[in-house]
Residue frames relative to the residue before (quaternion, step in Angstrom):
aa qw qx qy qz dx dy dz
X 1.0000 0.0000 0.0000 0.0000 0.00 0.00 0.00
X 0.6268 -0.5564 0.5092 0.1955 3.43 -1.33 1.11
X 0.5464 -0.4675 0.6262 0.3013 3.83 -1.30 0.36
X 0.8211 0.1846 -0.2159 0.4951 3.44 0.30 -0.97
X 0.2168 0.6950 -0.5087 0.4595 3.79 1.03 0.29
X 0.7317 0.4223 -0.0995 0.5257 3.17 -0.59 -2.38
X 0.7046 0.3238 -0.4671 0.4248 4.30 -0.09 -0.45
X 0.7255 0.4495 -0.3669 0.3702 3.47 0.38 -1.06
X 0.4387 0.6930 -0.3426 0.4582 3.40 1.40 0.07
X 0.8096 0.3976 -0.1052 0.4188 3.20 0.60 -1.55
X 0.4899 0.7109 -0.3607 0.3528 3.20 1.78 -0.74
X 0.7891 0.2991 -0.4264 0.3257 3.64 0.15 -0.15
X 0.7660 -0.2703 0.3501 0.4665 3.50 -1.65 0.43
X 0.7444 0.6334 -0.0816 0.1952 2.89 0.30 -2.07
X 0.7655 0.1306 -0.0730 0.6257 3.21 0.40 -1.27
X 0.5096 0.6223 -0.4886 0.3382 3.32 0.73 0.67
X 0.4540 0.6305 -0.1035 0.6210 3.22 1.97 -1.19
X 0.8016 0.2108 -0.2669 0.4918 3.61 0.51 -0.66
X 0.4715 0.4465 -0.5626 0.5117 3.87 0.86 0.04
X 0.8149 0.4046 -0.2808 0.3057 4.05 0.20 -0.66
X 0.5080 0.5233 -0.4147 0.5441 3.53 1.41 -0.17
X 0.6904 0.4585 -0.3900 0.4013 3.78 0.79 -1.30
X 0.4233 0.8086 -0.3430 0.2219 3.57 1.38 -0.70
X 0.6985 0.5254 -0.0884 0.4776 2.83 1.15 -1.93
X 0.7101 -0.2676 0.2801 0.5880 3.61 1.11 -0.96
X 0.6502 -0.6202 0.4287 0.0944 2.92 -1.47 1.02
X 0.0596 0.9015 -0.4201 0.0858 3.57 -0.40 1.41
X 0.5201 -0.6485 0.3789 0.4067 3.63 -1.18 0.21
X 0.6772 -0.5152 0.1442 0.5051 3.43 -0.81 0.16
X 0.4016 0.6526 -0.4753 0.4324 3.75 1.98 -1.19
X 0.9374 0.2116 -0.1595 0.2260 3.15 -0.51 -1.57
X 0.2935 0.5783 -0.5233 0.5528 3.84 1.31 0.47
X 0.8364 0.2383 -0.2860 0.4024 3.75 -0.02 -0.91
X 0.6346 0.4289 -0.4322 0.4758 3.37 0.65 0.32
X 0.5785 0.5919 -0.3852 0.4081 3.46 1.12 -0.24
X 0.6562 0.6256 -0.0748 0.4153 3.15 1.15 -1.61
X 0.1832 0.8821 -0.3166 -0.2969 3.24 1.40 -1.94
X 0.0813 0.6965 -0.6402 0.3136 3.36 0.74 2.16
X 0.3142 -0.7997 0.3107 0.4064 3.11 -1.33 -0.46
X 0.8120 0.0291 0.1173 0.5710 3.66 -0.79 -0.69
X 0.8560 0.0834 0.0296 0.5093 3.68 0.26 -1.17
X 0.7743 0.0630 -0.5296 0.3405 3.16 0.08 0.67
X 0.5604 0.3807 -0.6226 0.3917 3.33 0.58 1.25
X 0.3902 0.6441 -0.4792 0.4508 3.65 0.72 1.06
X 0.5915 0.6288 -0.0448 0.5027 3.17 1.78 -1.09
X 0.5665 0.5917 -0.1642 0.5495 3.42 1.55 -1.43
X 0.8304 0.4483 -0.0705 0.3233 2.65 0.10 -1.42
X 0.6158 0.6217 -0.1400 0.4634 3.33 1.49 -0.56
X 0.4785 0.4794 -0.3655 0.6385 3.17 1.72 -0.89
X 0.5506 0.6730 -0.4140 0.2691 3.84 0.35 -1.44
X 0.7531 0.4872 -0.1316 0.4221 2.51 0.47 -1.87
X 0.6564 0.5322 -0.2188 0.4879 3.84 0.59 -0.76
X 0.6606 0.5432 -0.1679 0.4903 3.27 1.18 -0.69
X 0.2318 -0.7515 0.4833 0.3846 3.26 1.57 -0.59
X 0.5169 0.7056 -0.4056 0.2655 3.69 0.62 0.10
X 0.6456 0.2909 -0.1459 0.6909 3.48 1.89 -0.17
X 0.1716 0.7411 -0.6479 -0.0391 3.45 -1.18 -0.10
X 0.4415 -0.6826 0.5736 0.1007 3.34 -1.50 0.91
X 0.2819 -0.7994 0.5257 0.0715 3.57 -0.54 1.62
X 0.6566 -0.4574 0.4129 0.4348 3.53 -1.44 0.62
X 0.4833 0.7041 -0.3843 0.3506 4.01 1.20 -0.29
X 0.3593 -0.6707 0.4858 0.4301 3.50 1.25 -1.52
X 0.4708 0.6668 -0.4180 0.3988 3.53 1.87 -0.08
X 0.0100 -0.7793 0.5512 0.2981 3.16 -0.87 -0.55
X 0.1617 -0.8719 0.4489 -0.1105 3.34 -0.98 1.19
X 0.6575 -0.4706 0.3565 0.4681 3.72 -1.16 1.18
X 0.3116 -0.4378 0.7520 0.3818 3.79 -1.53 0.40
X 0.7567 -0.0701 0.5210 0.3888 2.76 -2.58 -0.44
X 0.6450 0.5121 -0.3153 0.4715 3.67 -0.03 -1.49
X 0.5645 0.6645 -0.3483 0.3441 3.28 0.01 -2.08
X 0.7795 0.4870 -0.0600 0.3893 3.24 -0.06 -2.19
X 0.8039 0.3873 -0.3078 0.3303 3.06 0.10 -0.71
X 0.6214 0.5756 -0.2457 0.4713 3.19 1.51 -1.09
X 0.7156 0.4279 -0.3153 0.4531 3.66 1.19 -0.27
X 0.5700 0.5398 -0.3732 0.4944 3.73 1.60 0.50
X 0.4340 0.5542 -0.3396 0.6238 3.42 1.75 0.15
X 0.7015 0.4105 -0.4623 0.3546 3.96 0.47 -0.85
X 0.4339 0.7479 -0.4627 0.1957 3.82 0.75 -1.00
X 0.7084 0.4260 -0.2493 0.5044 3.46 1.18 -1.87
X 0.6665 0.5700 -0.3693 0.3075 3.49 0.56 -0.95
X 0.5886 0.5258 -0.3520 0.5032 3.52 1.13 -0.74
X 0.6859 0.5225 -0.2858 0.4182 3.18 0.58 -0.81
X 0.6843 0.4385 -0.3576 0.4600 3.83 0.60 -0.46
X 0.4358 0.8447 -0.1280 0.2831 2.78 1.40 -1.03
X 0.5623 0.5156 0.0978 0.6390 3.01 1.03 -1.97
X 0.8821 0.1384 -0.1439 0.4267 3.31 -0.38 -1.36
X 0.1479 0.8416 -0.5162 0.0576 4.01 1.52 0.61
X 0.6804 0.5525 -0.3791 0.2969 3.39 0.72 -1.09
X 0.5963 0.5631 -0.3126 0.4792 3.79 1.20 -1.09
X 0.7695 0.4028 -0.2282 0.4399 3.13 0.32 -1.33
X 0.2542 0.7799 -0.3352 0.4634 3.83 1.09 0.58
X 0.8128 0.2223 0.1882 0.5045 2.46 0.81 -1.94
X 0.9034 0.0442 -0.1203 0.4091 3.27 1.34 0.28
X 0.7469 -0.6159 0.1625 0.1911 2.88 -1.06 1.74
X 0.1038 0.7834 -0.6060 -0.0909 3.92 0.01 0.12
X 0.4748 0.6925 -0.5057 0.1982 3.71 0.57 0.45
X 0.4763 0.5927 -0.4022 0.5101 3.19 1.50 0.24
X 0.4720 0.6557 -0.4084 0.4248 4.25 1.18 -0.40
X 0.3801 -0.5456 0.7166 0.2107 3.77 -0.75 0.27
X 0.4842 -0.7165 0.4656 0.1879 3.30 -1.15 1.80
X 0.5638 0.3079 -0.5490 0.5346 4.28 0.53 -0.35
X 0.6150 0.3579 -0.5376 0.4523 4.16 -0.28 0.08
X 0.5974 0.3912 -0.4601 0.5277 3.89 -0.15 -0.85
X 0.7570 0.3678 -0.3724 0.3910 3.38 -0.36 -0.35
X 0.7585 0.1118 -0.2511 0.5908 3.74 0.89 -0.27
X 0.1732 0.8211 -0.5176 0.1670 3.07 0.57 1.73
X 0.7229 0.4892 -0.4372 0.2165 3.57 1.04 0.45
X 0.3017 0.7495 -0.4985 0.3143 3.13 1.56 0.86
X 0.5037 0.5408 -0.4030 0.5398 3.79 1.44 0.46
X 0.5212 0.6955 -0.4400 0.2259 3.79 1.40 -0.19
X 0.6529 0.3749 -0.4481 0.4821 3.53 0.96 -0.10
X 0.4198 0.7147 -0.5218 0.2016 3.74 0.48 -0.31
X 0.2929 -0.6339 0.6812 0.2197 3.78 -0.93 0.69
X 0.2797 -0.6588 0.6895 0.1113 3.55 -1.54 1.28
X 0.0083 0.8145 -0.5717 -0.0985 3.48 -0.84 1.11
X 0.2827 -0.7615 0.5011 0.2984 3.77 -1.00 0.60
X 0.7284 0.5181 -0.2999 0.3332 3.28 -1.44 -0.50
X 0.2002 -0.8426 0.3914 0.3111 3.41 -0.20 1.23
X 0.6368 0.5194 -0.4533 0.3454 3.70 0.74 0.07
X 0.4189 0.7099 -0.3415 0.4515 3.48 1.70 0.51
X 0.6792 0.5813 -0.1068 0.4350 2.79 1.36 -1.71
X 0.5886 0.4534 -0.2686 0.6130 3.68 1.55 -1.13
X 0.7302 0.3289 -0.4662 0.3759 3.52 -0.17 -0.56
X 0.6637 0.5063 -0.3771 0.4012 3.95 0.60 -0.93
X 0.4391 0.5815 -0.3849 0.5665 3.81 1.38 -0.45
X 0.5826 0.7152 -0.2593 0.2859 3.54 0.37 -1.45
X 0.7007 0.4848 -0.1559 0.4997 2.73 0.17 -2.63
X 0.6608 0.6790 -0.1909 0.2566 3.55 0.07 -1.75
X 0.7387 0.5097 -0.2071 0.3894 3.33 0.64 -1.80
X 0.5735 0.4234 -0.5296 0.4597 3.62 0.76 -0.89
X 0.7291 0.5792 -0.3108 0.1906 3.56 -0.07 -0.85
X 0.3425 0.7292 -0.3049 0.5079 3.09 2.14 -0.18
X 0.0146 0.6816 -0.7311 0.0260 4.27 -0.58 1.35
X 0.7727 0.4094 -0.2936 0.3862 3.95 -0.52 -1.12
X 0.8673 -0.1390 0.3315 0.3443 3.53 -0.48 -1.41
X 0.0070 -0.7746 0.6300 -0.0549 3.88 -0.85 0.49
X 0.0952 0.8373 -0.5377 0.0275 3.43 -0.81 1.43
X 0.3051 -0.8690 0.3892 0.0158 3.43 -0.65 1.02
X 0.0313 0.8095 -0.5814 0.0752 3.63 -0.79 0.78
X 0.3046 0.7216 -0.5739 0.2392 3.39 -0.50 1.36
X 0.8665 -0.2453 0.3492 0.2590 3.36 -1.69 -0.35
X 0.8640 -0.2090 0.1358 0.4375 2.68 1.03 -1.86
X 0.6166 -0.4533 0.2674 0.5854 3.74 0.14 0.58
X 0.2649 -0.6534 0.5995 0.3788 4.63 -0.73 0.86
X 0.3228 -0.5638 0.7324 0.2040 3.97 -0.56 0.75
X 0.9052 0.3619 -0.2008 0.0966 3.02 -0.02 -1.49
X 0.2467 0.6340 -0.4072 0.6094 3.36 2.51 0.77
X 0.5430 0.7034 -0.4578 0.0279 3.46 0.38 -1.33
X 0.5035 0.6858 -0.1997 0.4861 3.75 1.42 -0.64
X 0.5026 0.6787 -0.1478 0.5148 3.12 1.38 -1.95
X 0.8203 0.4825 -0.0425 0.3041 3.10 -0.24 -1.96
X 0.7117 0.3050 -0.2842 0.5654 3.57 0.85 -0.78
X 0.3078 0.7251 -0.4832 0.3821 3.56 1.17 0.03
X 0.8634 0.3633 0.0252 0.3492 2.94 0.24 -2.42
X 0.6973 0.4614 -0.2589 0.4836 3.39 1.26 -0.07
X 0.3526 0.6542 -0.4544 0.4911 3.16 1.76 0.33
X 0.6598 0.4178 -0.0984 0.6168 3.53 0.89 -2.03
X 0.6930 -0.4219 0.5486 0.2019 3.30 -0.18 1.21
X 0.5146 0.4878 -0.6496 0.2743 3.95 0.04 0.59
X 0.4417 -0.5493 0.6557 0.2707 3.40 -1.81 1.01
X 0.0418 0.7966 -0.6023 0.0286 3.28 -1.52 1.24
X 0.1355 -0.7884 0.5984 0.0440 3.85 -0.88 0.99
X 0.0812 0.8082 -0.5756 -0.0943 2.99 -1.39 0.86
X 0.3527 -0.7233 0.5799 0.1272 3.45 -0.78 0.59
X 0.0789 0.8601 -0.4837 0.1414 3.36 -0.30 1.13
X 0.5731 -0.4438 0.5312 0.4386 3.90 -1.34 0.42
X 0.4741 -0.5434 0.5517 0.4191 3.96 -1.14 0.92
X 0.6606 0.6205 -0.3343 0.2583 3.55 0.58 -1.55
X 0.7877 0.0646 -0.0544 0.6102 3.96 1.62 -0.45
X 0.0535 0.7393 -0.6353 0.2166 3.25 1.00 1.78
X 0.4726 0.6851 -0.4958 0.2477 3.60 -0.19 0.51
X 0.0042 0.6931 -0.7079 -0.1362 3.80 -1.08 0.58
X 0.2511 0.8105 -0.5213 0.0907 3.72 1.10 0.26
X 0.4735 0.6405 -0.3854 0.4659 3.60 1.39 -0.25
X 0.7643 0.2493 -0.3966 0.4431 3.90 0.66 -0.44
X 0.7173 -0.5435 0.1439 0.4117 3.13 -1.57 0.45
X 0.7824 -0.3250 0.3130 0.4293 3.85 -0.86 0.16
X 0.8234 0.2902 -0.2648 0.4094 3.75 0.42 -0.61
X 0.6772 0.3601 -0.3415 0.5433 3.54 1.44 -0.44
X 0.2427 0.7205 -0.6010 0.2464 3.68 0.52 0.65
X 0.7688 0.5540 -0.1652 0.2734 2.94 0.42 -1.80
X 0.4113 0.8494 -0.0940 0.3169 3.48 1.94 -0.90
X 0.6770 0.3536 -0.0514 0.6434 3.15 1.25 -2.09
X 0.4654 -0.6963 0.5427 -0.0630 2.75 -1.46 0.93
X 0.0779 0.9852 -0.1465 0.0433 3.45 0.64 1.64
X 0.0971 0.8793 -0.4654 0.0298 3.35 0.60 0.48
X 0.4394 -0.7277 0.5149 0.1107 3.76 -1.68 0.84
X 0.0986 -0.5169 0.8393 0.1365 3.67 -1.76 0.22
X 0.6650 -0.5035 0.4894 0.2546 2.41 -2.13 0.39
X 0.6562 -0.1086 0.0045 0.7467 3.28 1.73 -1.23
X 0.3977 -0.5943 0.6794 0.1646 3.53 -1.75 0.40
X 0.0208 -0.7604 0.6486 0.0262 3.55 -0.94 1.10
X 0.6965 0.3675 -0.1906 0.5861 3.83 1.45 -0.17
X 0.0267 0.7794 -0.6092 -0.1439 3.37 -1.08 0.65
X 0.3254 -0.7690 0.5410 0.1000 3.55 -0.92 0.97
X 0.0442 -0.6556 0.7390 0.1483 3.68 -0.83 -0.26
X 0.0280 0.8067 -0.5899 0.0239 3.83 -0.66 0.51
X 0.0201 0.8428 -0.5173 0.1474 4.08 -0.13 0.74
X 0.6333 -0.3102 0.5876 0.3968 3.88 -1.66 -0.11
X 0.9307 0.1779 -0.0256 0.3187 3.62 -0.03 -0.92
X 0.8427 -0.1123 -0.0441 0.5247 3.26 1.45 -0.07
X 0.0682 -0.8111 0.5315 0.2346 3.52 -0.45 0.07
X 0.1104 -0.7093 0.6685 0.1943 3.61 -1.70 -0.23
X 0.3470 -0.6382 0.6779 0.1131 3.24 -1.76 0.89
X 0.2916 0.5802 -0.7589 0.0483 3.66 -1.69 0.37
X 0.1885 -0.7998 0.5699 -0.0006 2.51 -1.66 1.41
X 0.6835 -0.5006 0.2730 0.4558 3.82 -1.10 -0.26
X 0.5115 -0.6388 0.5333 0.2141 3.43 -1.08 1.13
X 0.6633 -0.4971 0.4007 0.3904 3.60 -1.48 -0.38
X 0.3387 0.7762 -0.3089 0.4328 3.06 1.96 -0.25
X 0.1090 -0.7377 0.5805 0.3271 3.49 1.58 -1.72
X 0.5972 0.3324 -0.4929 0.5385 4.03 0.72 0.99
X 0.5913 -0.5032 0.4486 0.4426 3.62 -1.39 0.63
X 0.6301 -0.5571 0.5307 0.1048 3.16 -1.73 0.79
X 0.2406 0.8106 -0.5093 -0.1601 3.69 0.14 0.17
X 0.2962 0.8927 -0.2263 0.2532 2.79 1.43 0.10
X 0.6305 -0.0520 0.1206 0.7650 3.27 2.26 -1.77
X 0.0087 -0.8245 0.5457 -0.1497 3.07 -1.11 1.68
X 0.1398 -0.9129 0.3476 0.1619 3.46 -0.33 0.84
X 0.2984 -0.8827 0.3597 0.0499 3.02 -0.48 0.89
X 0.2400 0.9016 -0.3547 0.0607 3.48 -0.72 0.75
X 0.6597 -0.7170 0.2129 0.0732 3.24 -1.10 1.46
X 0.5888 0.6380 -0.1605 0.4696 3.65 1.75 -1.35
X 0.4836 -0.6489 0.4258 0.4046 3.77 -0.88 0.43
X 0.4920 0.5481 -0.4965 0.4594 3.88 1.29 -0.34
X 0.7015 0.4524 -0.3685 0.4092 3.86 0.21 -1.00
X 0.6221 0.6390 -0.2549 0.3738 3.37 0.66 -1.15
X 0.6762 0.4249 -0.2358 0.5537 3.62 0.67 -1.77
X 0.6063 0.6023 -0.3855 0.3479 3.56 0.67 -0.73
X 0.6370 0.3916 -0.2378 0.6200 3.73 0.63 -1.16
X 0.7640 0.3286 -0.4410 0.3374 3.62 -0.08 -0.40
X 0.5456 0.4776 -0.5033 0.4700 3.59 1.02 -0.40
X 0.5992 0.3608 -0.4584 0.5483 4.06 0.76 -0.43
X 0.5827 0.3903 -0.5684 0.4302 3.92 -0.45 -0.17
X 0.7717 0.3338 -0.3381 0.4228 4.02 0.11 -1.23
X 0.4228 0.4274 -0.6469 0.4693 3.88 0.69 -0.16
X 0.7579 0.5616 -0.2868 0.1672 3.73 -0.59 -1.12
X 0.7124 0.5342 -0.0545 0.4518 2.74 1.84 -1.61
X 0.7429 0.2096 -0.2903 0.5656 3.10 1.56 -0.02
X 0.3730 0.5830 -0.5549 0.4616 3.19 1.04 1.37
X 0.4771 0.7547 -0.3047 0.3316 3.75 1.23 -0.63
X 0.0670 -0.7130 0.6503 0.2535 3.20 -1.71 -0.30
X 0.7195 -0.4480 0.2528 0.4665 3.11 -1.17 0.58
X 0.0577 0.8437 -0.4757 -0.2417 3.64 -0.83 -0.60
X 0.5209 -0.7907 0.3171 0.0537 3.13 -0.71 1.83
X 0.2559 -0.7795 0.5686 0.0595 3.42 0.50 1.44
């Protein structure tokens, strides 16, 4: 089967609805159409393409059920919905800076709330941060001055902190002499993604058409799927680093 085959497949409502209901479990034809709520013939019709498609197949049960194929091709739709959806952002911004085994399990960012406005962005960081017990790791552009308060807070309490910074402004020389030593510092040459990655929440912003990070719109999210996601991007990066020699 063709690339564009397999879309014109996927293209209807319909048999799109039935590759994901069959997902969940295997059914007969009664209770698929009541499940679905098509009728008689033109889910007889659906299903027929399916079935031709090799993407469905009727068992000696009377069920019918995802192939191998089927399956696999509906663990691929999860991201697509998701870009989908989020088409208008992603318009506007670059993900060529993402490591390709993440892009590909980019919809573990689908629950993430996109906030604008950077004094939005600081206060929702804000709220958030007290709630912050274990660890906080950073990757940006430039050093958050505007945490800097924040920050000697959390390194009092014994938080673990990383930052990933531009060589050209490796510096924490801004906190106070004794909690320098604390943060954990490592360099790029340049930084096209900034990450925030925590116990309790994380946030993404990426590069605009501009080709400099947006702070402008950052998404933010709360679930271990969003969360594990950014941190597997912070540790690609982090072990792309070098120390940096405060």
């Amino acid at each position: 089967m063709k690339v564009y085959e397999l879309f014109t497949e996927l293209s209807s409502e319909n048999r799109l609805g039935i590759l994901q209901t069959l997902d969940e479990k295997p059914m007969t034809f009664t209770s698929l159409i009541k499940e679905i709520d098509m009728n008689s013939t033109e889910a007889s019709r659906q299903l027929s393409r399916l079935t031709e498609a090799r993407l469905i197949e009727k068992k000696g049960d009377g069920r019918y059920y995802n192939t191998l194929f089927g399956k696999l091709v509906i663990s691929t739709i999860s991201d697509l919905n998701f870009i989908s959806e989020k088409s208008g952002y992603f318009l506007e911004h670059d993900t060529a800076h993402i490591p390709l085994d993440l892009l590909r399990q980019i919809d573990a960012l689908s629950t993430g709330e996109i906030v604008t406005g950077v004094y939005n962005i600081l206060n929702t960081h804000e709220k958030l941060g007290d709630c912050i017990k274990s660890y906080m790791w950073y990757m940006s552009d430039d050093f958050p001055r505007h945490h800097l308060p924040y920050i000697e807070k959390k390194l009092e309490e014994g938080l673990e902190i990383r930052v990933i910074l531009p060589k050209d402004i490796c510096s924490t020389s801004m906190l106070s002499e004794k909690n320098r030593k604390k943060i954990e510092t490592k360099v790029l040459d340049e930084i096209k993604i900034s990450v925030i990655v925590s116990d309790k929440f994380s946030m993404l912003e990426l590069t605009g058409q501009d080709r400099k990070i947006d702070q402008n719109t950052a998404i933010f999210g709360y679930d271990d799927k969003f969360r594990e996601w950014c941190k597997k991007l912070f540790q690609y990066y982090w072990e792309k680093t070098k120390l940096c020699s405060l």
